[in-house]
C-alpha positions as CSV (number, residue, x, y, z in Angstrom):
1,X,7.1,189.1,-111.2
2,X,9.9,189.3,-113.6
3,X,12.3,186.6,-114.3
4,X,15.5,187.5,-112.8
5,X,18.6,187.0,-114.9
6,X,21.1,185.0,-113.2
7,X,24.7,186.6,-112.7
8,X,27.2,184.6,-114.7
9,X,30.4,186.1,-112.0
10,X,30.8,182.7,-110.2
11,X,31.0,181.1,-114.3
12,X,33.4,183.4,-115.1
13,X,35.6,183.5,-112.1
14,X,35.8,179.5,-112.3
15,X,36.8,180.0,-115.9
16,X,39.4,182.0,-115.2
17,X,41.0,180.1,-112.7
18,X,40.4,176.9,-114.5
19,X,42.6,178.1,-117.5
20,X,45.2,179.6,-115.8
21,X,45.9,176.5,-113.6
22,X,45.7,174.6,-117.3
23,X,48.6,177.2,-118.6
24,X,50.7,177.1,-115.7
25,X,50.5,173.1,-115.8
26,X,51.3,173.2,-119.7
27,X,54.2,175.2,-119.2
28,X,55.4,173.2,-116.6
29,X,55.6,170.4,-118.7
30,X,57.1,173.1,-121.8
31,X,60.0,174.5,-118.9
32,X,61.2,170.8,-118.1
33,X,61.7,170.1,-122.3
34,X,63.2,174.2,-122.4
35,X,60.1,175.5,-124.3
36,X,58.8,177.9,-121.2
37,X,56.3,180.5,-122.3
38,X,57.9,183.8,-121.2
39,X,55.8,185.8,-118.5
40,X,53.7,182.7,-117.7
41,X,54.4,180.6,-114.1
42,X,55.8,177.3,-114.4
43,X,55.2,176.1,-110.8
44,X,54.3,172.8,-110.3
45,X,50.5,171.6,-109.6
46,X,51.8,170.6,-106.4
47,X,53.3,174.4,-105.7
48,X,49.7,175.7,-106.3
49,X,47.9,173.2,-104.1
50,X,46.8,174.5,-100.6
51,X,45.9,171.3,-99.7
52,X,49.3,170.5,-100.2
53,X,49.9,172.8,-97.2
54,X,47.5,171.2,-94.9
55,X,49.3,167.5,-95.2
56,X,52.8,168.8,-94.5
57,X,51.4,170.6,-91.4
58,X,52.6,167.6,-88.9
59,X,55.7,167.6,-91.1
60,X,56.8,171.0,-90.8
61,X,55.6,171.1,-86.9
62,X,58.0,168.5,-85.8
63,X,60.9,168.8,-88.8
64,X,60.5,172.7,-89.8
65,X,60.7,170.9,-93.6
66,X,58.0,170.2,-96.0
67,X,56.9,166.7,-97.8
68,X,58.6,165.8,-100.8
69,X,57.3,168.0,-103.9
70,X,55.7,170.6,-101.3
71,X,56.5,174.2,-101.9
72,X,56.8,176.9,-99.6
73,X,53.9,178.7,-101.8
74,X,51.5,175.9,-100.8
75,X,51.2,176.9,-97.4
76,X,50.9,180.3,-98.3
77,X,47.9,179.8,-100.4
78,X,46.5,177.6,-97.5
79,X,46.7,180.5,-95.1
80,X,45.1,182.5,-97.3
81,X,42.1,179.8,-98.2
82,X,42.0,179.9,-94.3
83,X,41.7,183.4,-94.1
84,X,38.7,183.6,-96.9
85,X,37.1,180.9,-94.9
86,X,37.1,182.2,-91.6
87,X,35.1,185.1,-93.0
88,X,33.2,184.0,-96.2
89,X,33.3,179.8,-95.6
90,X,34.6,177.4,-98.4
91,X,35.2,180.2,-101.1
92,X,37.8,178.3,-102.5
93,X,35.6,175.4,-103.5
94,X,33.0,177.3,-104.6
95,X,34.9,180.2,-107.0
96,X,37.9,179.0,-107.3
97,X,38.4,175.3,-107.5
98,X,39.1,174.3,-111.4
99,X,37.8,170.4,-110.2
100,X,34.9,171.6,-108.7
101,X,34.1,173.8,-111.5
102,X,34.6,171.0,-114.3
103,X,32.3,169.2,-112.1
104,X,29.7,171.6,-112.5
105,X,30.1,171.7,-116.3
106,X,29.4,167.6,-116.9
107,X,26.8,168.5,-114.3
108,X,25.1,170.8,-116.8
109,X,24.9,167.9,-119.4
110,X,23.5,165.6,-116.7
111,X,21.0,167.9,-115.7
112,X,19.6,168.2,-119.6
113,X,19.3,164.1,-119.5
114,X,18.1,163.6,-116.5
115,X,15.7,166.8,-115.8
116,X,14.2,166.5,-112.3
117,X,15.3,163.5,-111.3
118,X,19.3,164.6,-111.4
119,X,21.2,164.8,-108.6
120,X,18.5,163.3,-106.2
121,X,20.0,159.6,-107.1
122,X,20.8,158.6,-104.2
123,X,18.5,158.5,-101.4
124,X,18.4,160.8,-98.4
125,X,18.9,158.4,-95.8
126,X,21.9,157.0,-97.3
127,X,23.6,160.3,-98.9
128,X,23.5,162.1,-95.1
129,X,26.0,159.5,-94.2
130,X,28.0,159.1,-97.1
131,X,28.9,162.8,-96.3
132,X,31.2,162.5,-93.8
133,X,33.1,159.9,-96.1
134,X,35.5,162.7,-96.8
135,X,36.3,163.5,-93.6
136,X,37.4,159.5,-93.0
137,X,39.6,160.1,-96.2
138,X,41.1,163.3,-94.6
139,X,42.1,161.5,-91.7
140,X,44.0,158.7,-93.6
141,X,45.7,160.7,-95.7
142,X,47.2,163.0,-93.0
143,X,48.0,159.9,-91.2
144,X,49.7,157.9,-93.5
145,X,51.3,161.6,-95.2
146,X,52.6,162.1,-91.5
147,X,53.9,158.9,-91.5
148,X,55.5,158.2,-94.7
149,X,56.9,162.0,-95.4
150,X,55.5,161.3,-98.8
151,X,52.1,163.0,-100.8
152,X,49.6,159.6,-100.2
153,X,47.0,161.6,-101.7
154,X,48.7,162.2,-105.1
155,X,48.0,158.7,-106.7
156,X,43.9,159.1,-105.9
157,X,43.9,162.7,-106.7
158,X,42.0,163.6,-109.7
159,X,42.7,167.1,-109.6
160,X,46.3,166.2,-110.2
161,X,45.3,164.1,-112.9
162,X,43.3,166.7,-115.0
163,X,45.6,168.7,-115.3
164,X,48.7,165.8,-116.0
165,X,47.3,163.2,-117.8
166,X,49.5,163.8,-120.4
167,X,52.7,163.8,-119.0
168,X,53.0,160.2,-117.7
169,X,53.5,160.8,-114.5
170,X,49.9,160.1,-113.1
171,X,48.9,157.3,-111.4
172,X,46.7,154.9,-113.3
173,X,44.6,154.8,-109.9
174,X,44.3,158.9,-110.2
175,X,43.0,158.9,-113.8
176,X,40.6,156.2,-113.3
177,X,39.1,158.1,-110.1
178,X,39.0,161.2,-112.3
179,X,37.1,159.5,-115.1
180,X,34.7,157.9,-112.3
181,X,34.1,161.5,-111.1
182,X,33.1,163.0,-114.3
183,X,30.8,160.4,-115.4
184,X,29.6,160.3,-111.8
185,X,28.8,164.2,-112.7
186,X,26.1,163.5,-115.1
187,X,24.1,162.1,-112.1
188,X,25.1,164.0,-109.0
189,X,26.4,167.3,-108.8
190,X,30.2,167.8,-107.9
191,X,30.2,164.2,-106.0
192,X,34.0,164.2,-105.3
193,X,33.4,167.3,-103.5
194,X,30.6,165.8,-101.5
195,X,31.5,162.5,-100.7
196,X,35.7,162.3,-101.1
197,X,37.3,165.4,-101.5
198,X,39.8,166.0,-98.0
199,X,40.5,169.3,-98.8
200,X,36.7,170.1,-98.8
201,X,36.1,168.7,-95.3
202,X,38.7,170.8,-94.1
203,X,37.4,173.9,-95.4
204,X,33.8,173.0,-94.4
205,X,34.5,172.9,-90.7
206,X,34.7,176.8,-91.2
207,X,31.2,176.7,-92.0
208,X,30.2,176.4,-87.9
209,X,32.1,179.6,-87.1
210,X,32.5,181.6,-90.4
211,X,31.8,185.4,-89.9
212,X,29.9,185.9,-92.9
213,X,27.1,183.5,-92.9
214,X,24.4,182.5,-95.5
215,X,21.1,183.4,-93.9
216,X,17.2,183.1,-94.9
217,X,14.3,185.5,-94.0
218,X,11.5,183.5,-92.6
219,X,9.3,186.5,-92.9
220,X,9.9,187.4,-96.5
221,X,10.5,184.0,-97.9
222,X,7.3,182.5,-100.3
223,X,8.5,178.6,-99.9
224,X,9.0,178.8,-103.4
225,X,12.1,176.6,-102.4
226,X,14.2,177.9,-106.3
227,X,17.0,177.6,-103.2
228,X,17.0,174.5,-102.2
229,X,16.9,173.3,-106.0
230,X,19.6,175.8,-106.5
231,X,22.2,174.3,-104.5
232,X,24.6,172.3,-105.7
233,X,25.2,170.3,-102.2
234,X,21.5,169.2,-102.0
235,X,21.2,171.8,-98.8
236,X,17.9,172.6,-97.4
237,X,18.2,176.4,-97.3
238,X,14.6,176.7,-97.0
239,X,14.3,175.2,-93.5
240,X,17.2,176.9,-92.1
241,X,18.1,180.3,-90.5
242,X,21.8,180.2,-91.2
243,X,23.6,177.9,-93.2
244,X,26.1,176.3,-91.1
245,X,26.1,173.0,-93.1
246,X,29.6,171.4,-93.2
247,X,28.9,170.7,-96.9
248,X,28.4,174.9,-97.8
249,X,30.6,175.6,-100.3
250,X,29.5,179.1,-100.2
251,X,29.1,179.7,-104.2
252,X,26.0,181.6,-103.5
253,X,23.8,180.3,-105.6
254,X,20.7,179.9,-103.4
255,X,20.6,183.6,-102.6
256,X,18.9,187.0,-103.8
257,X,21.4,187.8,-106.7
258,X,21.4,184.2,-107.7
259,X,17.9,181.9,-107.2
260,X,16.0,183.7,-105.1
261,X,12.9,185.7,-106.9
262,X,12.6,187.9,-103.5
263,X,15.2,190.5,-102.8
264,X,17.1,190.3,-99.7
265,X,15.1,187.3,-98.4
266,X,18.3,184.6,-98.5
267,X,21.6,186.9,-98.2
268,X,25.4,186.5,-97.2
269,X,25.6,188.7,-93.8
270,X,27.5,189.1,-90.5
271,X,23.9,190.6,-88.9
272,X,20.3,189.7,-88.9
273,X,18.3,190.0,-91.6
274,X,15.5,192.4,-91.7
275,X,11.9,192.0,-93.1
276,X,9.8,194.1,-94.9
277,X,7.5,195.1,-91.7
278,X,11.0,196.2,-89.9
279,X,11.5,193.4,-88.0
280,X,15.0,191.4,-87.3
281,X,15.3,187.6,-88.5
């Protein structure tokens, strides 16, 4: 069988995303010294945050205002993450996210020095738990947002600090949690999205209802298991049916465009799968 080449769309759509939430940060900073690039947004990190939009949720319930530094845009790109989720699962982490996708990038580097034994650090028995980590940090963050009216999160958040480091307005506690997570990316893949990252364990709850959903064809799969070593999450696609795991972030990368040598065996579809002898999976 011939070696597949691997699509480079995911790369290229995280690129692009990645650079223009750099630009719109930089001129940010250029707007508030007068030097604004013309025809370039100058919004604030914080008006191009959905997750912004999810901790001012209590806030705008029982107020109708938003937390200090929240914009009106960060709700609408939280309904719209929603939206993507509801039908294709945690999109946003997966294409879009410029902190997941600099996380994938050290990644690369770790998996040269490390080979096999990269990202398969941390043992099994201890990892499963340390996955719902994220969703304890959700919950104290939207409680202590809730209660203070101010943005908690901002002085641990190291996607704030990527892309403000220079400005002096980042906490030292936010920088030194985004250092932490890169060098942590040369041993485990995108481990601020598996173990910390709020935002993420909201958008992985969609996972258990999505309409769209990851699925595997028992009768045409060879065990090869390229997908389970293809996922980023450590997911067992192999084992599984449908991929309703919390930690899904829906990239696509253990399926027949991406890892999988057999077409059509692990697929992104609202109906069953169907084998080669005509029968539904």
């Amino acid at each position: 069988m011939a070696k597949k080449k691997k699509s480079n769309i995911r790369l290229f759509i995280q690129i692009f995303f990645f650079v223009l939430v750099a630009l719109i940060a930089v001129n940010h900073s250029l707007e508030e010294a007068g030097r604004a690039l013309p025809l370039l947004s100058s919004a604030s990190l914080h008006a191009l945050c959905p997750f912004g939009g999810v901790v001012s949720i209590y806030q705008q319930v029982t107020t109708g205002t938003f937390v200090k530094k929240i914009h009106e845009s960060a709700f609408i790109l939280m309904y719209l993450a929603f939206l993507l989720a509801i039908f294709f699962g945690p999109v946003f982490c997966g294409w879009v996210c410029p902190l997941g996708a600099i996380q994938e990038w050290f990644s690369k580097l770790g998996k040269r020095i490390f080979k096999k034994r990269f990202n398969h650090f941390i043992p099994y028995r201890f990892d499963k738990y340390l996955r719902f980590l994220r969703y304890i940090v959700l919950a104290r963050v939207l409680y202590l947002t809730a209660v203070t009216g101010i943005l908690i999160f901002i002085k641990m958040d190291p996607y704030y600090a990527l892309f403000n480091f220079w400005t002096g307005e980042v906490a030292v506690s936010a920088l030194i949690i985004l250092i932490l997570v890169l060098v942590a990316s040369l041993f485990v893949e995108r481990p601020f999205c598996k173990y910390i990252c709020p935002y993420g364990a909201v958008l992985g709850i969609f996972n258990l209802f999505r309409i769209f959903k990851i699925k595997r064809n028992a009768a045409t799969c060879t065990d090869c298991k390229l997908c389970d070593r293809s996922c980023p999450m450590n997911i067992q696609v192999s084992t599984s049916r449908a991929i309703l795991n919390h930690q899904c972030i829906s990239c696509l990368e253990c399926t027949s465009d991406y890892a999988c040598p057999v077409a059509d065996t692990v697929e992104l579809t609202t109906g069953k799968l169907v084998s080669t002898a005509g029968e539904e999976e």
